[in-house]
N, CA, C and O of each residue as an XYZ file, in Angstrom:
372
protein
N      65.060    141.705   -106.115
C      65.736    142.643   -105.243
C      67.172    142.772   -105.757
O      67.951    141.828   -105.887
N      67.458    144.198   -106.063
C      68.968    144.086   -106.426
C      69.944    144.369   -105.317
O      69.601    144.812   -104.221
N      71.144    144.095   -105.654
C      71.891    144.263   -104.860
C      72.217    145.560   -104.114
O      72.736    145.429   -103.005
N      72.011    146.642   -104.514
C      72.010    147.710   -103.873
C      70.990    148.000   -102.529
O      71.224    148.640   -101.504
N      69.827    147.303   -102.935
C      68.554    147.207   -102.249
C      69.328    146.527   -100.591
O      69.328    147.048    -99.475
N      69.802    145.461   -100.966
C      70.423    143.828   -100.108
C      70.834    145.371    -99.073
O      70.238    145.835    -98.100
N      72.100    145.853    -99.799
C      73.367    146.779    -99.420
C      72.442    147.620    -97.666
O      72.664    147.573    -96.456
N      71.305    148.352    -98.673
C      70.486    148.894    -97.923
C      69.889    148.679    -96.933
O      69.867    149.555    -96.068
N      69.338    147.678    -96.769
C      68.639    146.644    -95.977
C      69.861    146.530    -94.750
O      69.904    147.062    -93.641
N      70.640    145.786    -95.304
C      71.920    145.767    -94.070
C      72.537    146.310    -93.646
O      73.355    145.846    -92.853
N      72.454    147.885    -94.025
C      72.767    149.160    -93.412
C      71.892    149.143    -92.568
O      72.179    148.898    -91.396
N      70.532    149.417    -92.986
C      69.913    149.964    -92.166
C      69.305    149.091    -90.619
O      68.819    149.583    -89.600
N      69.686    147.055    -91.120
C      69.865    146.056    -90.289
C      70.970    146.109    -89.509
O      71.065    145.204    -88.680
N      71.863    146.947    -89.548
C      73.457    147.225    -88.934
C      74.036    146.157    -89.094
O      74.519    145.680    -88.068
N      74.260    145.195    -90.685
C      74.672    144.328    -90.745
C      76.042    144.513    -91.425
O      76.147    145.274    -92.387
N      76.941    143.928    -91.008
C      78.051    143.805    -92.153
C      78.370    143.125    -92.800
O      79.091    142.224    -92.370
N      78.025    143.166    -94.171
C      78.626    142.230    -94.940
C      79.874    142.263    -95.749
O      80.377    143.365    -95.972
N      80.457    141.139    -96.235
C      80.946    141.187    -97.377
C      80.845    141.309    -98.567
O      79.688    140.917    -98.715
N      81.311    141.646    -99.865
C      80.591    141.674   -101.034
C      80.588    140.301   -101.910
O      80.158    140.047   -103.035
N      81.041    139.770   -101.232
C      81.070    137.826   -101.216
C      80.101    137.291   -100.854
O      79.725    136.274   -101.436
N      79.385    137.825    -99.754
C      77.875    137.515    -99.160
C      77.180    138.155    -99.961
O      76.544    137.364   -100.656
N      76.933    139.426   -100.274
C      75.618    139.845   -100.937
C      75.145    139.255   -101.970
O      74.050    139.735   -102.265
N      75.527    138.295   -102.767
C      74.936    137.621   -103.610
C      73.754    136.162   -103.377
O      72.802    135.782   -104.059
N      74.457    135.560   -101.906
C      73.741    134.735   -101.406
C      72.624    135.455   -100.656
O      71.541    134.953   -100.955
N      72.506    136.534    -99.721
C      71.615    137.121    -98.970
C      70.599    137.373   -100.563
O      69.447    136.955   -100.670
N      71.202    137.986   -101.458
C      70.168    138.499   -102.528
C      68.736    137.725   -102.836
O      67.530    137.948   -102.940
N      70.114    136.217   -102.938
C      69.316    135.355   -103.521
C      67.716    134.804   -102.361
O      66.565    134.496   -102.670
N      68.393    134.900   -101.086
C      67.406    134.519    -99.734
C      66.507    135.455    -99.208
O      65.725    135.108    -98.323
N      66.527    136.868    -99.746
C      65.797    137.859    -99.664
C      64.507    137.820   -100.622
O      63.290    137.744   -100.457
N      65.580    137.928   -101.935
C      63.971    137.221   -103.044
C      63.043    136.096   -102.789
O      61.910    136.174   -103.265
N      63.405    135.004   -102.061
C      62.601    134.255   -101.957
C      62.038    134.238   -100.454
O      61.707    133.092   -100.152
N      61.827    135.168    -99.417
C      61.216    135.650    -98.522
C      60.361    136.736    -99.219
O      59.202    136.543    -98.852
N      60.418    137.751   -100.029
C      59.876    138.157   -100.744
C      58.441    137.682   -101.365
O      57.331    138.107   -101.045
N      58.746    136.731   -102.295
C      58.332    136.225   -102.888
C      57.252    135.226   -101.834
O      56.064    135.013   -102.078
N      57.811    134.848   -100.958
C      56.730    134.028    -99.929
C      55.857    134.872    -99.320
O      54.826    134.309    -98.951
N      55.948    136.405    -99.019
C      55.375    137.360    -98.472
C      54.589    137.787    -99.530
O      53.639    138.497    -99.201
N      54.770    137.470   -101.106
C      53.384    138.228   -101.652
C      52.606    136.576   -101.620
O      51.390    136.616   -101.804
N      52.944    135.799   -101.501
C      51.811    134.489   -101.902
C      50.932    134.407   -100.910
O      49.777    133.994   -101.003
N      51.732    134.988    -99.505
C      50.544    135.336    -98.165
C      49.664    136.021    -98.530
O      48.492    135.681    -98.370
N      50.051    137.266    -99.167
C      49.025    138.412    -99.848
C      48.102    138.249   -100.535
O      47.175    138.971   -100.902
N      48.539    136.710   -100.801
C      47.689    136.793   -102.712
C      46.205    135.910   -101.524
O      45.054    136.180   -101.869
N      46.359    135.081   -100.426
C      45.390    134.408    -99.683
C      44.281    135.021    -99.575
O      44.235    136.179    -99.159
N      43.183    134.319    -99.942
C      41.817    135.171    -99.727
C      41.462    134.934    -98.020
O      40.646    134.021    -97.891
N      41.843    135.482    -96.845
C      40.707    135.727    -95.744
C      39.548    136.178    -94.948
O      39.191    136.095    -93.773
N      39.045    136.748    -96.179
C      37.544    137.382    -96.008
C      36.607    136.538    -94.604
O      36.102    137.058    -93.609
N      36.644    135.090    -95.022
C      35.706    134.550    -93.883
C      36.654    134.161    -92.749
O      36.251    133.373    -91.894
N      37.676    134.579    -92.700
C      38.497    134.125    -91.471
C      38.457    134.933    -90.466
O      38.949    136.009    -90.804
N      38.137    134.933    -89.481
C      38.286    135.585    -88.248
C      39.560    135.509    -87.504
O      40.311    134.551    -87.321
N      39.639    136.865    -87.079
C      41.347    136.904    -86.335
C      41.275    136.102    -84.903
O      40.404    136.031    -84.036
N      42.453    135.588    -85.031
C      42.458    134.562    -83.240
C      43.537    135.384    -82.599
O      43.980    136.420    -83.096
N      43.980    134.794    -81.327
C      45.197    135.031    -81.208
C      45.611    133.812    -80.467
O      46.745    133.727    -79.997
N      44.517    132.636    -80.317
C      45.186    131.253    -80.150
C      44.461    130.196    -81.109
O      43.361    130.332    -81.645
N      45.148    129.350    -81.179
C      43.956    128.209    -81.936
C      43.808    127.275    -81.438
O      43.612    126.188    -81.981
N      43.900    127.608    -79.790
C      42.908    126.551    -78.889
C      41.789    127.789    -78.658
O      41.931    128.986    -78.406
N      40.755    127.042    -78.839
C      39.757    128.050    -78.030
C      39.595    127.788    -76.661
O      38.697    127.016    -76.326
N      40.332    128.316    -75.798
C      40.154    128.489    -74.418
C      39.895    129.954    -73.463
O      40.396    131.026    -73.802
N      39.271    129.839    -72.571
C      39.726    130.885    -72.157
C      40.306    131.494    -71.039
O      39.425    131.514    -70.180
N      41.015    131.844    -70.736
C      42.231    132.076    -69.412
C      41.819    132.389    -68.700
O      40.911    133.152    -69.033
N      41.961    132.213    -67.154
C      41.489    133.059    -66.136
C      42.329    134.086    -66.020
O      43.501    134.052    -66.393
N      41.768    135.055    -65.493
C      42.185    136.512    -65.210
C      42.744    136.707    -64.336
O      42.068    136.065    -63.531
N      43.953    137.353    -63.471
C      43.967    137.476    -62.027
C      43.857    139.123    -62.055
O      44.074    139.871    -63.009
N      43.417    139.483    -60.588
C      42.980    140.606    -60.014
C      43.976    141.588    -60.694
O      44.909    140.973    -61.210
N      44.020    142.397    -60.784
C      44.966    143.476    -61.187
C      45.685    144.301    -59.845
O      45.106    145.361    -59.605
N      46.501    144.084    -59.204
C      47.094    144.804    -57.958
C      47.808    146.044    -58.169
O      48.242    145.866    -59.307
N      48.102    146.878    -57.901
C      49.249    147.942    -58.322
C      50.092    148.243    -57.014
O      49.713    148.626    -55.907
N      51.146    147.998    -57.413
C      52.385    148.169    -56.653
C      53.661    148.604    -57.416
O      53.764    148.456    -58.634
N      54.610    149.137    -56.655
C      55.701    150.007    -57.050
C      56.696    148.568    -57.782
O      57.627    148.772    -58.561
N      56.435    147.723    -57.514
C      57.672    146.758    -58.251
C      58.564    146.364    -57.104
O      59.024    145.223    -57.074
N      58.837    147.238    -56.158
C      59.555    146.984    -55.103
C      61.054    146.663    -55.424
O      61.876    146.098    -54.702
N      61.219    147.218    -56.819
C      62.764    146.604    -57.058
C      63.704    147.794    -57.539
O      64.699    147.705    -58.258
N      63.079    149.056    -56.899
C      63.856    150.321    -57.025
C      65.326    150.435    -56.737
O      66.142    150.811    -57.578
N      65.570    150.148    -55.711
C      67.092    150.059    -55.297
C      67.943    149.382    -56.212
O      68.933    149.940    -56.685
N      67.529    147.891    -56.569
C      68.091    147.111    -57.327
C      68.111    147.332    -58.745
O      69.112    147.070    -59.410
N      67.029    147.814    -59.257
C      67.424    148.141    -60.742
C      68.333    149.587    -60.275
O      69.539    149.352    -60.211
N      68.034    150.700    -60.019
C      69.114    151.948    -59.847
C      70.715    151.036    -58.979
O      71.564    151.782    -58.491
N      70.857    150.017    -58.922
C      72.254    149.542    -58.468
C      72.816    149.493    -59.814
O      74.012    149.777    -59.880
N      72.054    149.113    -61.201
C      72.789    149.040    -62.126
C      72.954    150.425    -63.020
O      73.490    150.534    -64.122
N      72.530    151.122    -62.468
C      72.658    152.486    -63.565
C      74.370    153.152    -62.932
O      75.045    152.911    -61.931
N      74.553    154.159    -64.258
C      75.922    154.692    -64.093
C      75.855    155.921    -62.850
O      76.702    156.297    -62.039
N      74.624    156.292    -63.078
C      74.242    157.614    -62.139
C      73.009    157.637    -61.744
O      72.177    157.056    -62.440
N      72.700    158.149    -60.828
C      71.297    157.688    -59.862
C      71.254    159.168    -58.896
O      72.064    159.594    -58.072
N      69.711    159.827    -59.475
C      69.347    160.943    -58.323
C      68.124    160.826    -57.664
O      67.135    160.681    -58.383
N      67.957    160.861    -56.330
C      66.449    161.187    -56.313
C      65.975    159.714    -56.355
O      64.789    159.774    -56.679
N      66.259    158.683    -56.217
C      65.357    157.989    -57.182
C      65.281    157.401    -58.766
O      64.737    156.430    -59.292
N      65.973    158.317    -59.152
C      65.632    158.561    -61.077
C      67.162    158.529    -61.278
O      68.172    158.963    -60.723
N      66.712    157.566    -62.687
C      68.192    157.751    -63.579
C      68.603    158.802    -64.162
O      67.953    159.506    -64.935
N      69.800    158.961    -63.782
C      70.910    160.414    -64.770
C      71.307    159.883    -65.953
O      72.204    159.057    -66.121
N      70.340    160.580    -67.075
C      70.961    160.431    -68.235
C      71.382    162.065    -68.992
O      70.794    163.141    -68.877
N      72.729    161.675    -69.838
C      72.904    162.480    -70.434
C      71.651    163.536    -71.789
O      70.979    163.059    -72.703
N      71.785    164.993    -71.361
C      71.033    165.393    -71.902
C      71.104    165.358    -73.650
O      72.174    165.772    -74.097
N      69.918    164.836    -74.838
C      70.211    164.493    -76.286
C      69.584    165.897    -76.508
O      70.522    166.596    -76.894
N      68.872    166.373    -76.474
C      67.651    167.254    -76.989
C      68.360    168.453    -76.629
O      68.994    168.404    -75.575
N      68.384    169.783    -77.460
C      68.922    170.858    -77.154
C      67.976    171.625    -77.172
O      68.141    172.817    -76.910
């Protein structure tokens, strides 16, 4: 990864660096890199996807639907409040 790449990355990370740092990030980028293709290179053909590696399985609870009941209180923190609904400034023309 060259340094311009680093530059990029932390633009687009909204990072600021120094040009005193980009040589160390360079160096810690390549070798995240480099650990991300050796994942790649892993054969998992017979592996099945988990999403725990206890095999258990959770109980469920009922599914209820309710308003949250916390309308007032979240619109206490907004700048502007109509109706109900937050006032935001219009982006889209």
């Amino acid at each position: 990864m060259d340094i311009n790449t680093v530059k990029k990355v932390a633009t687009l990370a909204r990072l600021e660096m120094q040009d005193s740092e980009l040589e160390a990030v360079q160096a810690k980028l390549g070798n995240i890199m480099k650990f991300v293709e050796q994942l790649g290179e892993v054969n998992t053909d017979n592996v099945e996807p988990l999403a725990n590696v206890v095999d258990i399985k959770l109980r469920l609870r009922d599914d209820v639907v309710n308003d949250g009941a916390m309308q007032t209180k979240v619109l206490a923190n907004a700048p502007e409040s109509m109706e109900g609904f937050f006032v935001v400034p219009k982006v889209v023309e």
